[in-house]
N, CA and C atoms of all chains as a GROMACS GRO file, in nm:
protein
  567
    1UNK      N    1   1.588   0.512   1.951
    1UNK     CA    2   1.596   0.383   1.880
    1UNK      C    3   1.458   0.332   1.840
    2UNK      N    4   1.372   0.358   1.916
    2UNK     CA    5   1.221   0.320   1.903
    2UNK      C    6   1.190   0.392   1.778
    3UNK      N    7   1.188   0.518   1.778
    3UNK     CA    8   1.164   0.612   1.672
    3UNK      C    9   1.234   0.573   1.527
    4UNK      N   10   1.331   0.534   1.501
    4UNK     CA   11   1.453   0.453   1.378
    4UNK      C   12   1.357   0.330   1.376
    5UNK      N   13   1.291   0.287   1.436
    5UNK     CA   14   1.228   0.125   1.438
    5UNK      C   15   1.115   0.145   1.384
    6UNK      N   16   1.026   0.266   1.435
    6UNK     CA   17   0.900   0.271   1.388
    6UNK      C   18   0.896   0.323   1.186
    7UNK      N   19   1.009   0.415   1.219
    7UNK     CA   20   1.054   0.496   1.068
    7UNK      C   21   1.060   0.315   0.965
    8UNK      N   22   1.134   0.270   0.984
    8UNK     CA   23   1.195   0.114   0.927
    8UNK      C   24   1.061   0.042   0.923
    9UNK      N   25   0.980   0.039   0.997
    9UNK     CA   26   0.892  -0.078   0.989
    9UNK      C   27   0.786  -0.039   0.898
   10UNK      N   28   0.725   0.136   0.932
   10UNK     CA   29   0.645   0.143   0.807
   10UNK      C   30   0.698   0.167   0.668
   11UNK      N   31   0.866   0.204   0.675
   11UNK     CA   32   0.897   0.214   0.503
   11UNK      C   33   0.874   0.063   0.474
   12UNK      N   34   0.890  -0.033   0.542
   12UNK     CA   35   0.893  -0.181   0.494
   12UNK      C   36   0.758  -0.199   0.448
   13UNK      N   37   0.653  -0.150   0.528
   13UNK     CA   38   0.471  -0.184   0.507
   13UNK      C   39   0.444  -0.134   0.388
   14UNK      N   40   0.522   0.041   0.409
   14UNK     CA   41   0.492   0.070   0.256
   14UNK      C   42   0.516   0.039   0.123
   15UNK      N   43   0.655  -0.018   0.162
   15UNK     CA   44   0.668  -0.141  -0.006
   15UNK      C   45   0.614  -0.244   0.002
   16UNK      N   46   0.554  -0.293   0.088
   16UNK     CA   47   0.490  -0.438   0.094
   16UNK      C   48   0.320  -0.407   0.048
   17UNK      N   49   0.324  -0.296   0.091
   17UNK     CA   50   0.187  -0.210   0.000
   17UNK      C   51   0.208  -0.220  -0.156
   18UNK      N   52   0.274  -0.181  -0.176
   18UNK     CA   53   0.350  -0.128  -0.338
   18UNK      C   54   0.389  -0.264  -0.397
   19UNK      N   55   0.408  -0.348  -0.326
   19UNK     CA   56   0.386  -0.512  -0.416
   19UNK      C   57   0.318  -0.589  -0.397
   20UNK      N   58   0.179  -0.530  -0.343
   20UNK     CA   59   0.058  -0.604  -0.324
   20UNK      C   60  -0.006  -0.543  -0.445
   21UNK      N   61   0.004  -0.434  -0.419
   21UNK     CA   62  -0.099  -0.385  -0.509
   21UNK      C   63   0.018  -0.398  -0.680
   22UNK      N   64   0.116  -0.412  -0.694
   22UNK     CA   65   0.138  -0.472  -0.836
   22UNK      C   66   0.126  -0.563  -0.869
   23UNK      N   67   0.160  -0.685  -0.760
   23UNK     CA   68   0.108  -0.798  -0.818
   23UNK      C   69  -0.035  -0.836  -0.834
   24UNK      N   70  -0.149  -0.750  -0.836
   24UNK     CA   71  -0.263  -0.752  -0.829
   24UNK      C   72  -0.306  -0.704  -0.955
   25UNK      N   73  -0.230  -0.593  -1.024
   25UNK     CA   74  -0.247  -0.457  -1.078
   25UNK      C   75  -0.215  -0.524  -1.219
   26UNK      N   76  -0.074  -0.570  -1.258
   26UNK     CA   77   0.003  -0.538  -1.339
   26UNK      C   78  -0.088  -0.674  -1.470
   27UNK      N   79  -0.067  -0.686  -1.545
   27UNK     CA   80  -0.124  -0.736  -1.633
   27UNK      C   81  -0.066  -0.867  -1.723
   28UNK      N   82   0.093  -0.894  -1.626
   28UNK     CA   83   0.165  -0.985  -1.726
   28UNK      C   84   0.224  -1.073  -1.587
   29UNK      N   85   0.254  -1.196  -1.661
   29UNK     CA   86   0.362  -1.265  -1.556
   29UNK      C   87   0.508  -1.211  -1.507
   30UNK      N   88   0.562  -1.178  -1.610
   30UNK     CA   89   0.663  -1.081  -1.587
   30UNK      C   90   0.673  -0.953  -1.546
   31UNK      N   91   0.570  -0.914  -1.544
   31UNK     CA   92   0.599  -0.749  -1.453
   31UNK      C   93   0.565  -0.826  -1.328
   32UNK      N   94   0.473  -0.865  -1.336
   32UNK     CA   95   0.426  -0.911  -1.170
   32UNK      C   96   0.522  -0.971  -1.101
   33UNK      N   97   0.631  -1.054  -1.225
   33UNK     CA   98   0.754  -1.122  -1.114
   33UNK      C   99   0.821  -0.990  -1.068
   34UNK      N  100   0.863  -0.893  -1.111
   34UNK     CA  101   0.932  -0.806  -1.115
   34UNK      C  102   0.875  -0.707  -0.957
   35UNK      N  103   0.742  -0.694  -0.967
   35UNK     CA  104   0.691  -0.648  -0.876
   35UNK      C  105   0.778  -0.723  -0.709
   36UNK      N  106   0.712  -0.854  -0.720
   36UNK     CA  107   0.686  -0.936  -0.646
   36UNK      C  108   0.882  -0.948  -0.587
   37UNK      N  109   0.988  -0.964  -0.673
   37UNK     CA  110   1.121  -0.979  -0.643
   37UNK      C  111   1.161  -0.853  -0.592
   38UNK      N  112   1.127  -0.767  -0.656
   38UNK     CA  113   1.209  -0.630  -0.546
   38UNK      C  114   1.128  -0.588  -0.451
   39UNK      N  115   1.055  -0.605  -0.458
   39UNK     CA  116   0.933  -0.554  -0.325
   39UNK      C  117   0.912  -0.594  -0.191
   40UNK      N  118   0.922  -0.751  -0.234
   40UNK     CA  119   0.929  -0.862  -0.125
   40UNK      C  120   1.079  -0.818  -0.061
   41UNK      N  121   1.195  -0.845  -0.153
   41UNK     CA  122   1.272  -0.844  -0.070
   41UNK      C  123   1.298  -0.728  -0.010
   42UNK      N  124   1.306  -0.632  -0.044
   42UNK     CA  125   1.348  -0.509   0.013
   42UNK      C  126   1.297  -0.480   0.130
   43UNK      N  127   1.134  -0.497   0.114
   43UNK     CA  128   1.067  -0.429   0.244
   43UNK      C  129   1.075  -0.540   0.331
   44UNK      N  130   1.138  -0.683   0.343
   44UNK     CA  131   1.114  -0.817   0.432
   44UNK      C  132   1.262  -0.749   0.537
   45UNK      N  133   1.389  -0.708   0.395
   45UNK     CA  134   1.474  -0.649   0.480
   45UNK      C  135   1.462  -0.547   0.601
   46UNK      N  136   1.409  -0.430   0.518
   46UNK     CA  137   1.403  -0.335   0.635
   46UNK      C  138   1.265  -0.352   0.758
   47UNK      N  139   1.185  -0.420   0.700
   47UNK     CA  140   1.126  -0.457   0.866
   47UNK      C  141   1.222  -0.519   0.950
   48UNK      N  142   1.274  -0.622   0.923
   48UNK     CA  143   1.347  -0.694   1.007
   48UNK      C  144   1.509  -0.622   1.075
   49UNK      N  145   1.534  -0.559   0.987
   49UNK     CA  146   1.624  -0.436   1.061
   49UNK      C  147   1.536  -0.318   1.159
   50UNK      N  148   1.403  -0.331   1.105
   50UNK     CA  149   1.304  -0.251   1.244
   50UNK      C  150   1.345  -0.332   1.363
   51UNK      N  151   1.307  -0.462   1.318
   51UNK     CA  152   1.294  -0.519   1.437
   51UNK      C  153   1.419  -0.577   1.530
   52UNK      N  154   1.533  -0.521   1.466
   52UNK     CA  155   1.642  -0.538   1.571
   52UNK      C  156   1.634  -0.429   1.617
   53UNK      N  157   1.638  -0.314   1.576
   53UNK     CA  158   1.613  -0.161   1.653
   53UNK      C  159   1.526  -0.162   1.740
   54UNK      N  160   1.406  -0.273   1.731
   54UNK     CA  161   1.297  -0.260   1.819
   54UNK      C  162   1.370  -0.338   1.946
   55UNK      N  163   1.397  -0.441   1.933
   55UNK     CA  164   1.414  -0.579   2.039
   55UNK      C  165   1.589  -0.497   2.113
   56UNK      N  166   1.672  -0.409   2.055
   56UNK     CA  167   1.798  -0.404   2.096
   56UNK      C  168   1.799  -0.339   2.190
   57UNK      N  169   1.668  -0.259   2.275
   57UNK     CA  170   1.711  -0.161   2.404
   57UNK      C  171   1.649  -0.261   2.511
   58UNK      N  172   1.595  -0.357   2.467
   58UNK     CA  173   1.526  -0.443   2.568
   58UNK      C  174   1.648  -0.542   2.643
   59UNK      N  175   1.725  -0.504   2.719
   59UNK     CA  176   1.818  -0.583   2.838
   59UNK      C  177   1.903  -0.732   2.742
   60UNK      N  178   1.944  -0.803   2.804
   60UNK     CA  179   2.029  -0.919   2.877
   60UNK      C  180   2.066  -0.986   2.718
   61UNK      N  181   2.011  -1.051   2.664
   61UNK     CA  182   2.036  -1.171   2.620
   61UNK      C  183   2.005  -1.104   2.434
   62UNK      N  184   1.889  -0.958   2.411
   62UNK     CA  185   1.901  -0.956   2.241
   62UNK      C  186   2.020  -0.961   2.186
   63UNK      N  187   2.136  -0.929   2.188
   63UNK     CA  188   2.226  -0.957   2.049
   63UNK      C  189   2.272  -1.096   1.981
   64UNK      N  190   2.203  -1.220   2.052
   64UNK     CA  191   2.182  -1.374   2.018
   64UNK      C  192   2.045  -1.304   1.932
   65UNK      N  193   1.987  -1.285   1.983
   65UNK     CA  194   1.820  -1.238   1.872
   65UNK      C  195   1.875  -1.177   1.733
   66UNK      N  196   1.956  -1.070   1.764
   66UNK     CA  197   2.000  -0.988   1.664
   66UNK      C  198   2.049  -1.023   1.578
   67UNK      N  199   2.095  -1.122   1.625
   67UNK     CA  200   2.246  -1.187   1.511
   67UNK      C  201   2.156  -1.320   1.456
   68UNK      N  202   2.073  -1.365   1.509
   68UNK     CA  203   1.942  -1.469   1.427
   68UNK      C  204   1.864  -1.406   1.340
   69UNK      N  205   1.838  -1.305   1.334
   69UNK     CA  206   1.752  -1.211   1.285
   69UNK      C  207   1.830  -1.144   1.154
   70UNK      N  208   1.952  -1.113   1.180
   70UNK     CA  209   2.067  -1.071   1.087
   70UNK      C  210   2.131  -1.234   1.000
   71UNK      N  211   2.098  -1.317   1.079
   71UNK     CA  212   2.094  -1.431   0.967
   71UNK      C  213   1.978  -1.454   0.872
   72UNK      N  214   1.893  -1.447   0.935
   72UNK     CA  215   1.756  -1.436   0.820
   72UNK      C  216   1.719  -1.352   0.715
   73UNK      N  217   1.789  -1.191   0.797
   73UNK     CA  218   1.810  -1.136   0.692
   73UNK      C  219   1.918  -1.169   0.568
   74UNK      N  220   2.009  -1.235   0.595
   74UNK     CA  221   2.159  -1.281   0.499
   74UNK      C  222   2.088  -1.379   0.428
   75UNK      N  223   1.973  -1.490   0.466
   75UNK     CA  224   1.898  -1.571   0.367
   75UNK      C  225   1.789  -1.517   0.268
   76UNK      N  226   1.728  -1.420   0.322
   76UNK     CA  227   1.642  -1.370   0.247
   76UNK      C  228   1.703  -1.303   0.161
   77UNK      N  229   1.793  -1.212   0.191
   77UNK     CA  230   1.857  -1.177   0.057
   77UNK      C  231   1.961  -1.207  -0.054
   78UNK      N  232   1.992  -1.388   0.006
   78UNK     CA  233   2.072  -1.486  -0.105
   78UNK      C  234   1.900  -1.515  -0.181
   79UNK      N  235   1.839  -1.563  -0.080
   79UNK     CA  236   1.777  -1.670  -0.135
   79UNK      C  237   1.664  -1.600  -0.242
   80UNK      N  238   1.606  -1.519  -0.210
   80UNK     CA  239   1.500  -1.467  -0.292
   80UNK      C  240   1.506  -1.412  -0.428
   81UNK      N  241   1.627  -1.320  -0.456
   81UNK     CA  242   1.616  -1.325  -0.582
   81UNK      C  243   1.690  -1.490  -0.665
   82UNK      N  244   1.740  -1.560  -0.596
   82UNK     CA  245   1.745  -1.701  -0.645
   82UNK      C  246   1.606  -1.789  -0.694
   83UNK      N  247   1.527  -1.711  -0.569
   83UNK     CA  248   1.422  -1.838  -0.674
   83UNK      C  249   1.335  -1.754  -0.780
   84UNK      N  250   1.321  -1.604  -0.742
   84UNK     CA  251   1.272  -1.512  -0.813
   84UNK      C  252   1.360  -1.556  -0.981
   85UNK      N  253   1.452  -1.604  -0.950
   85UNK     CA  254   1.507  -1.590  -1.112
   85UNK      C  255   1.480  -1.761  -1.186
   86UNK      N  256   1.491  -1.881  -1.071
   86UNK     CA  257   1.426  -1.948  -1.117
   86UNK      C  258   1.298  -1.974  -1.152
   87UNK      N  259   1.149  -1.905  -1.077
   87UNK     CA  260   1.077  -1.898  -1.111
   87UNK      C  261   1.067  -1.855  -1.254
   88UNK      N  262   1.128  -1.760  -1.275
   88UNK     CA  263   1.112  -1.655  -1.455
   88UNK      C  264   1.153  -1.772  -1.548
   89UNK      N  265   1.302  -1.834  -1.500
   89UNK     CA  266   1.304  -1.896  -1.620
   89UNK      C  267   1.238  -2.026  -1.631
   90UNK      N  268   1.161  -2.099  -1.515
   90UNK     CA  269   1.052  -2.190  -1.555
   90UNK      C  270   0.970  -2.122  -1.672
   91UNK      N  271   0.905  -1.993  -1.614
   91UNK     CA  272   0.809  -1.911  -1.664
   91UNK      C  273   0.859  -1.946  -1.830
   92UNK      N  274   0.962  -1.878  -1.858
   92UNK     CA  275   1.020  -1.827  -1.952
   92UNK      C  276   1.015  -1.951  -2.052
   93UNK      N  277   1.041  -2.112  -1.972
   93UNK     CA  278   1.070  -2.223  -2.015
   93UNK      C  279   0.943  -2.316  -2.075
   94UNK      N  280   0.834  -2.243  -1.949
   94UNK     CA  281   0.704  -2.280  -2.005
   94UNK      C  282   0.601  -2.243  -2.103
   95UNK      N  283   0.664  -2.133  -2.193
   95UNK     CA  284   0.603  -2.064  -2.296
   95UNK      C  285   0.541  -1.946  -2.233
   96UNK      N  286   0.570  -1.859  -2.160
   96UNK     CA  287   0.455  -1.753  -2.127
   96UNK      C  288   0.504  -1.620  -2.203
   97UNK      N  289   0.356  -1.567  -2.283
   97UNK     CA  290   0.398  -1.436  -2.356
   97UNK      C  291   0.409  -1.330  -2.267
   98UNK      N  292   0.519  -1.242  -2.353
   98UNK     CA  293   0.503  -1.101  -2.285
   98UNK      C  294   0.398  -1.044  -2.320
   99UNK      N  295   0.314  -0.936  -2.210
   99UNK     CA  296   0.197  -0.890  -2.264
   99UNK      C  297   0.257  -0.774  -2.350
  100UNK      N  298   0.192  -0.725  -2.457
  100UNK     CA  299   0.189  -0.658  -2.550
  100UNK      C  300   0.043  -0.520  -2.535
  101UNK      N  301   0.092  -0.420  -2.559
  101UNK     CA  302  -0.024  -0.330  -2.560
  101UNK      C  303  -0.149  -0.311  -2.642
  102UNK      N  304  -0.122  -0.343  -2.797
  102UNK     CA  305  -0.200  -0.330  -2.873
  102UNK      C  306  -0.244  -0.556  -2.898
  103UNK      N  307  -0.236  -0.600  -2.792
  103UNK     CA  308  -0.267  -0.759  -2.829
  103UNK      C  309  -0.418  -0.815  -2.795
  104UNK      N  310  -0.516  -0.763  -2.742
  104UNK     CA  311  -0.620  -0.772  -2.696
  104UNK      C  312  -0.678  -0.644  -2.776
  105UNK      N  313  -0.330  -0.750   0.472
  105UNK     CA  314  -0.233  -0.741   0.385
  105UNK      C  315  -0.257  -0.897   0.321
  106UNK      N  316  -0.214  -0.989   0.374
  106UNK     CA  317  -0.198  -1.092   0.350
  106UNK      C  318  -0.378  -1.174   0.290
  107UNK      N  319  -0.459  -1.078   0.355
  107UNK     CA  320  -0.584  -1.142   0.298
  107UNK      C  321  -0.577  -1.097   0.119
  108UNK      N  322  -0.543  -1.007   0.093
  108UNK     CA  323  -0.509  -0.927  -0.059
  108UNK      C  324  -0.420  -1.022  -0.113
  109UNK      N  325  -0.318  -1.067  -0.094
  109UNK     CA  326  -0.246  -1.189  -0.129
  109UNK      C  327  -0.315  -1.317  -0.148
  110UNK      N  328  -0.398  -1.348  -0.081
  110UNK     CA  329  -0.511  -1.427  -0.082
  110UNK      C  330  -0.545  -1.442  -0.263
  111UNK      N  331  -0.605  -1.315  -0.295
  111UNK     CA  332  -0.653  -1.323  -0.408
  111UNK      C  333  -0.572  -1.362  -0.519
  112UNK      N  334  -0.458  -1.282  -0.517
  112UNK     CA  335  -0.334  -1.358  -0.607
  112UNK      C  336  -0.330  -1.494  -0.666
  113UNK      N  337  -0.362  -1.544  -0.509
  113UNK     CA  338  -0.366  -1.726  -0.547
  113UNK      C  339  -0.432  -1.773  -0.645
  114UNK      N  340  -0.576  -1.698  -0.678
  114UNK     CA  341  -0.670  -1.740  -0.765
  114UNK      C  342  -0.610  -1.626  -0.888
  115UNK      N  343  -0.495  -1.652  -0.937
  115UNK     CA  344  -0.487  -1.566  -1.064
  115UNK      C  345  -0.444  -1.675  -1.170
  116UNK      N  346  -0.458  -1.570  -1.274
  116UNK     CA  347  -0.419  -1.682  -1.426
  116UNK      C  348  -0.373  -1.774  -1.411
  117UNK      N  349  -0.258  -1.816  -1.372
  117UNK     CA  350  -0.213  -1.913  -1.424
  117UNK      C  351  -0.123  -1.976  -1.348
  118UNK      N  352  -0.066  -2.120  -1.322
  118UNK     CA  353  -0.007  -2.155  -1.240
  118UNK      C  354   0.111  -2.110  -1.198
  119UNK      N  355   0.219  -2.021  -1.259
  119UNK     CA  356   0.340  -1.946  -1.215
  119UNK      C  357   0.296  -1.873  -1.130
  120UNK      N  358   0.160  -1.806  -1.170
  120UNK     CA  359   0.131  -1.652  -1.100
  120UNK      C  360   0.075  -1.712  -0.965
  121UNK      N  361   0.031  -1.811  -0.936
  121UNK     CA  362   0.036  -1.868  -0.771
  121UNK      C  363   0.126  -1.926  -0.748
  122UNK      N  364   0.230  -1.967  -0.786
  122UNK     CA  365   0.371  -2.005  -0.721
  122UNK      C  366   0.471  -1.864  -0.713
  123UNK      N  367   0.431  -1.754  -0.778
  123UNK     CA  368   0.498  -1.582  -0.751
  123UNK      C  369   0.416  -1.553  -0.570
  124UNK      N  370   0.250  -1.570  -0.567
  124UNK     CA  371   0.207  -1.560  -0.488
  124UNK      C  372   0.254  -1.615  -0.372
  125UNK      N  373   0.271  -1.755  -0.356
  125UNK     CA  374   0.286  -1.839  -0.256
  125UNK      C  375   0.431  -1.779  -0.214
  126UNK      N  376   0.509  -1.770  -0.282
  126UNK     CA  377   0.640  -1.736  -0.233
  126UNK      C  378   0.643  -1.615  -0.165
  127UNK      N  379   0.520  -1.466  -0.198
  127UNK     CA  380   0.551  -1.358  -0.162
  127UNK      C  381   0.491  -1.402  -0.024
  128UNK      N  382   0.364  -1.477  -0.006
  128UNK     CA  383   0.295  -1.530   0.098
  128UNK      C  384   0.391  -1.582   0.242
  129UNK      N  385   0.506  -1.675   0.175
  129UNK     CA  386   0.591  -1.705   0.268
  129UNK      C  387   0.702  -1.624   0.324
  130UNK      N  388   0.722  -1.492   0.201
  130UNK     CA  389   0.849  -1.400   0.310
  130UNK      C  390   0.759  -1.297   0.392
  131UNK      N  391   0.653  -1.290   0.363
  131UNK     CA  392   0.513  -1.247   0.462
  131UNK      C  393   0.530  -1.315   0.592
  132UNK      N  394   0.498  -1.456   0.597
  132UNK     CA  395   0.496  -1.527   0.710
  132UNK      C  396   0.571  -1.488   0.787
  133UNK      N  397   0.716  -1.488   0.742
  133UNK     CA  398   0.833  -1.489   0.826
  133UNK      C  399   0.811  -1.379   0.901
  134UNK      N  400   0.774  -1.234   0.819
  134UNK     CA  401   0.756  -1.102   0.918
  134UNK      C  402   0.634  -1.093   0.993
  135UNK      N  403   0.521  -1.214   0.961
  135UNK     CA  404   0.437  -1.195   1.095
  135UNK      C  405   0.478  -1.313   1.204
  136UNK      N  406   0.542  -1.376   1.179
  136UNK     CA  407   0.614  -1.460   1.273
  136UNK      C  408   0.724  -1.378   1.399
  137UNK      N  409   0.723  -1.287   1.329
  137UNK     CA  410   0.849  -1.189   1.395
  137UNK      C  411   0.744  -1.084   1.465
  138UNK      N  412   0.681  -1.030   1.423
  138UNK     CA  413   0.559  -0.962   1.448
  138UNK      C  414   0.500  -1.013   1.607
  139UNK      N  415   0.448  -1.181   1.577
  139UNK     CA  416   0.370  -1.199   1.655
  139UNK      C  417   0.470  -1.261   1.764
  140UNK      N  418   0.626  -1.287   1.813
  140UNK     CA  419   0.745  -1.287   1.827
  140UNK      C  420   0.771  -1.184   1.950
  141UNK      N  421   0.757  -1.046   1.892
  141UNK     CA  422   0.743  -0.966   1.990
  141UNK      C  423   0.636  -0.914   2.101
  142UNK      N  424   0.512  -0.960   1.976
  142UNK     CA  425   0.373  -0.925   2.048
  142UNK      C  426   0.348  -1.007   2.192
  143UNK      N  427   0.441  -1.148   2.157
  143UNK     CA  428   0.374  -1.185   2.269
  143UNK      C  429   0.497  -1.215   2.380
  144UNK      N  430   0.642  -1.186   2.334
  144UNK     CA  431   0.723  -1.128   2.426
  144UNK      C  432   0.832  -1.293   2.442
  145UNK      N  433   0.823  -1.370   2.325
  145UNK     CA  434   0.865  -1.477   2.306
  145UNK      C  435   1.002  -1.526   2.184
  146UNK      N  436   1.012  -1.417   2.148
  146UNK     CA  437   1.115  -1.370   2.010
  146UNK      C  438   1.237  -1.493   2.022
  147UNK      N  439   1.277  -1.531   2.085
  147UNK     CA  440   1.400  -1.675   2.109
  147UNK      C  441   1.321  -1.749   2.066
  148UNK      N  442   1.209  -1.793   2.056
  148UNK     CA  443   1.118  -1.907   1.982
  148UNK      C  444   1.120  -1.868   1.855
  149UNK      N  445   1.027  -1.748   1.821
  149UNK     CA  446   0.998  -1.744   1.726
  149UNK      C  447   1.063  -1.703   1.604
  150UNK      N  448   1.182  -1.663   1.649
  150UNK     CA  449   1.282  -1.646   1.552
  150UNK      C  450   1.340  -1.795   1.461
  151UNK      N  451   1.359  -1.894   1.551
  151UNK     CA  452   1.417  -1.999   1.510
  151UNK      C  453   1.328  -2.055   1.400
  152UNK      N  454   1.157  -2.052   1.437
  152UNK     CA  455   1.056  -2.090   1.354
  152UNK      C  456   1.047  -2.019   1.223
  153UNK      N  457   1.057  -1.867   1.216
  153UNK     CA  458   1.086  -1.803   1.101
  153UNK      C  459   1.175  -1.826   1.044
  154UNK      N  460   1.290  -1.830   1.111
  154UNK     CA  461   1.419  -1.924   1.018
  154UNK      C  462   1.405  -2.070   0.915
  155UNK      N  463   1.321  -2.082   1.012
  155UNK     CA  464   1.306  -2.233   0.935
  155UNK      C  465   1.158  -2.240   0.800
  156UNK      N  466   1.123  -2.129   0.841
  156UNK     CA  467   0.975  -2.083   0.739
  156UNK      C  468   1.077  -1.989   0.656
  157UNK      N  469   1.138  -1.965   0.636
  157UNK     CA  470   1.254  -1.902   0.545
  157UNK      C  471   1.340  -1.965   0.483
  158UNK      N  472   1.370  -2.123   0.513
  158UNK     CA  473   1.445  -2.228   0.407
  158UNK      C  474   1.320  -2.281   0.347
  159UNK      N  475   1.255  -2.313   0.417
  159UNK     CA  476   1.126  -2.365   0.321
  159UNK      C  477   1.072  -2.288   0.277
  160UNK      N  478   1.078  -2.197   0.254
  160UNK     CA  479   0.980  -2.095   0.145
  160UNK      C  480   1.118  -2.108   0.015
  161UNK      N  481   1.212  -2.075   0.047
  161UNK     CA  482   1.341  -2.139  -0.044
  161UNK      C  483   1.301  -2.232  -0.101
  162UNK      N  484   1.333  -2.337  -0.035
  162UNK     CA  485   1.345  -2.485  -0.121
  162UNK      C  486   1.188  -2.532  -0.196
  163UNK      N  487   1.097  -2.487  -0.102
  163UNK     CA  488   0.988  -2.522  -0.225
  163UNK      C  489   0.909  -2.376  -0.343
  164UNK      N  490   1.006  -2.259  -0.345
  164UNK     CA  491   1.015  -2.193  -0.447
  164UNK      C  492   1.087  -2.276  -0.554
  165UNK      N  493   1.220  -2.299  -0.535
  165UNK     CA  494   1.278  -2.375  -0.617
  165UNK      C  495   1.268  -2.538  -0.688
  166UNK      N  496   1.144  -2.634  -0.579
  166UNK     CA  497   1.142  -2.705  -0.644
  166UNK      C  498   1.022  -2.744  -0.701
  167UNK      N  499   0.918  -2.673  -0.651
  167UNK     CA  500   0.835  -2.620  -0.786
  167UNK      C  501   0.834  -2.576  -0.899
  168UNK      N  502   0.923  -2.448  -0.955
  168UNK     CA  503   0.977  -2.384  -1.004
  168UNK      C  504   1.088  -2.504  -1.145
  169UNK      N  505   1.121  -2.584  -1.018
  169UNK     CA  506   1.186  -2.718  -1.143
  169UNK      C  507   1.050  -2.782  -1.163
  170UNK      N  508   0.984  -2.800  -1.131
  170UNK     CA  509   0.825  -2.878  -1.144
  170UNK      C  510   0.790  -2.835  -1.281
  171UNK      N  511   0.721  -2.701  -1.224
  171UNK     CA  512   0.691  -2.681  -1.337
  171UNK      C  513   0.733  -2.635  -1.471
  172UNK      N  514   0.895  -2.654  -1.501
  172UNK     CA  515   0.955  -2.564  -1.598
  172UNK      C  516   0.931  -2.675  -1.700
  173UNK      N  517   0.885  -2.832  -1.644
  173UNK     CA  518   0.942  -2.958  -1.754
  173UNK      C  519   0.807  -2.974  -1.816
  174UNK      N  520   0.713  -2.919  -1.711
  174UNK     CA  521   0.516  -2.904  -1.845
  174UNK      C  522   0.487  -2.857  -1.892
  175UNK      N  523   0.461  -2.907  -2.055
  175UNK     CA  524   0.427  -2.862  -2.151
  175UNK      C  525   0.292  -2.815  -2.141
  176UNK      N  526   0.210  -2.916  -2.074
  176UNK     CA  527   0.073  -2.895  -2.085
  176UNK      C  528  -0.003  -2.772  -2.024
  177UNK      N  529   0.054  -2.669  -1.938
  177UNK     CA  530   0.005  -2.595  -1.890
  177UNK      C  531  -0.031  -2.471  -1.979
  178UNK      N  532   0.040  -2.391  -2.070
  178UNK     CA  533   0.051  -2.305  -2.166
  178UNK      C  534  -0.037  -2.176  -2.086
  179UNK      N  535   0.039  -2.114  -2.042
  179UNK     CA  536  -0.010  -2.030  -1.976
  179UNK      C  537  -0.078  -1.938  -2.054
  180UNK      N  538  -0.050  -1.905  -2.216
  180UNK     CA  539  -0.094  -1.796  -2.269
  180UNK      C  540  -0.241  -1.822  -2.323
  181UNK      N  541  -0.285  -1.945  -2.284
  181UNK     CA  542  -0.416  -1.918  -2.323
  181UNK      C  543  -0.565  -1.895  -2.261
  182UNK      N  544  -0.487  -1.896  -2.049
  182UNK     CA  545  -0.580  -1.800  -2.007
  182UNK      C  546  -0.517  -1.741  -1.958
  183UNK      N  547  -0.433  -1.607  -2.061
  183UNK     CA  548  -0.391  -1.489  -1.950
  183UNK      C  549  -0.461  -1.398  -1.958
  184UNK      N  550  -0.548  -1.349  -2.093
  184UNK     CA  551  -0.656  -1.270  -2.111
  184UNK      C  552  -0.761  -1.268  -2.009
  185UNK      N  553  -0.852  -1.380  -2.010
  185UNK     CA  554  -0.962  -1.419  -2.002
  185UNK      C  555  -0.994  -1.448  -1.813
  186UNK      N  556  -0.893  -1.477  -1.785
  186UNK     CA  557  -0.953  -1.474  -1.596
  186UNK      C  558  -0.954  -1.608  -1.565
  187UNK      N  559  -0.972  -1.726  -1.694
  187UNK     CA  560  -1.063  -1.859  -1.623
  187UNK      C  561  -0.893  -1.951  -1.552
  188UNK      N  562  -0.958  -2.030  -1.514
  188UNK     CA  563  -0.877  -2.131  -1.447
  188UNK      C  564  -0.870  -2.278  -1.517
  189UNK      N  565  -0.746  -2.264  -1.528
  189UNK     CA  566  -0.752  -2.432  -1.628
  189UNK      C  567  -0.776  -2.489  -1.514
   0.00000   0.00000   0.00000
């Protein structure tokens, strides 16, 4: 179980790598949202499924942890692409261009 | 990780630090969980991440209404250039 926990926690680091470095990288508001909405959520998920694998061989009382932890996960993944999509269409609302290749 | 996020904050334009701040806060939550186990306290610190997980919600979204109603910001005219209105 330790081993399933450790596997989970760095695939999570490694997308949390992979949307650091796009939202750093990418050159527009909209890719960067794009970065930033699947990246975040995905890898916020599977750490936190590490971390019931991690906390579940430890005795008495984790499956109250588990099931808090499995709620956070059920918010993070209503809530995030919710604001991820309101953010865009502020974006969208506030005039921002798409970048273009040949525009600079 | 989160110091690299750091920099984000200082990018173009005001959406692109409210994209930041938000990635900043589902960050929190997993070093909240992080530091949860580290120090062998996880019944606390879960509840606190929970609650750093509606508020990273609700003030994504009501920023997000903030800023959708200003005109004055116009993001496209420093997205080239780096500067900071």
């Amino acid at each position: 179980m330790d081993i399933l926990a450790g596997i989970l926690i760095s695939t999570g680091l490694i997308f949390f790598l992979g949307t650091t470095i796009g939202l750093l990288r990418f050159p527009d508001f909209y890719s960067r949202m794009h970065a930033a909405g699947k990246g975040d959520t995905l890898s916020t998920v599977v750490i936190l499924l590490g971390c019931i694998c991690l906390i579940s061989t430890q005795g008495d009382l984790s499956w109250i942890l588990g099931l808090k932890i499995l709620l956070i996960i059920n918010f993070i993944f209503i809530g995030s692409p919710t604001a991820t999509h309101a953010m865009m269409d502020a974006g969208n609302k506030a005039g921002a261009k798409p970048w273009k290749k040949d525009a600079d | 990780m989160l110091l690299v996020l750091v920099l984000a904050i200082k990018g173009p334009t005001v959406i692109d630090r409210l994209v930041a701040v938000n990635v900043i806060g589902t960050k929190s939550i997993v070093l909240l969980l992080f530091a949860g186990i580290l120090f062998g306290q996880l019944d606390m610190f879960v509840d606190i991440a929970l609650g750093y997980g509606l508020l990273n919600y609700i003030v994504s979204i009501a920023a997000s209404r903030y800023y959708q109603h200003r005109k004055c910001l116009e993001p496209e005219h420093t997205i080239g250039k780096g500067e900071v209105s």
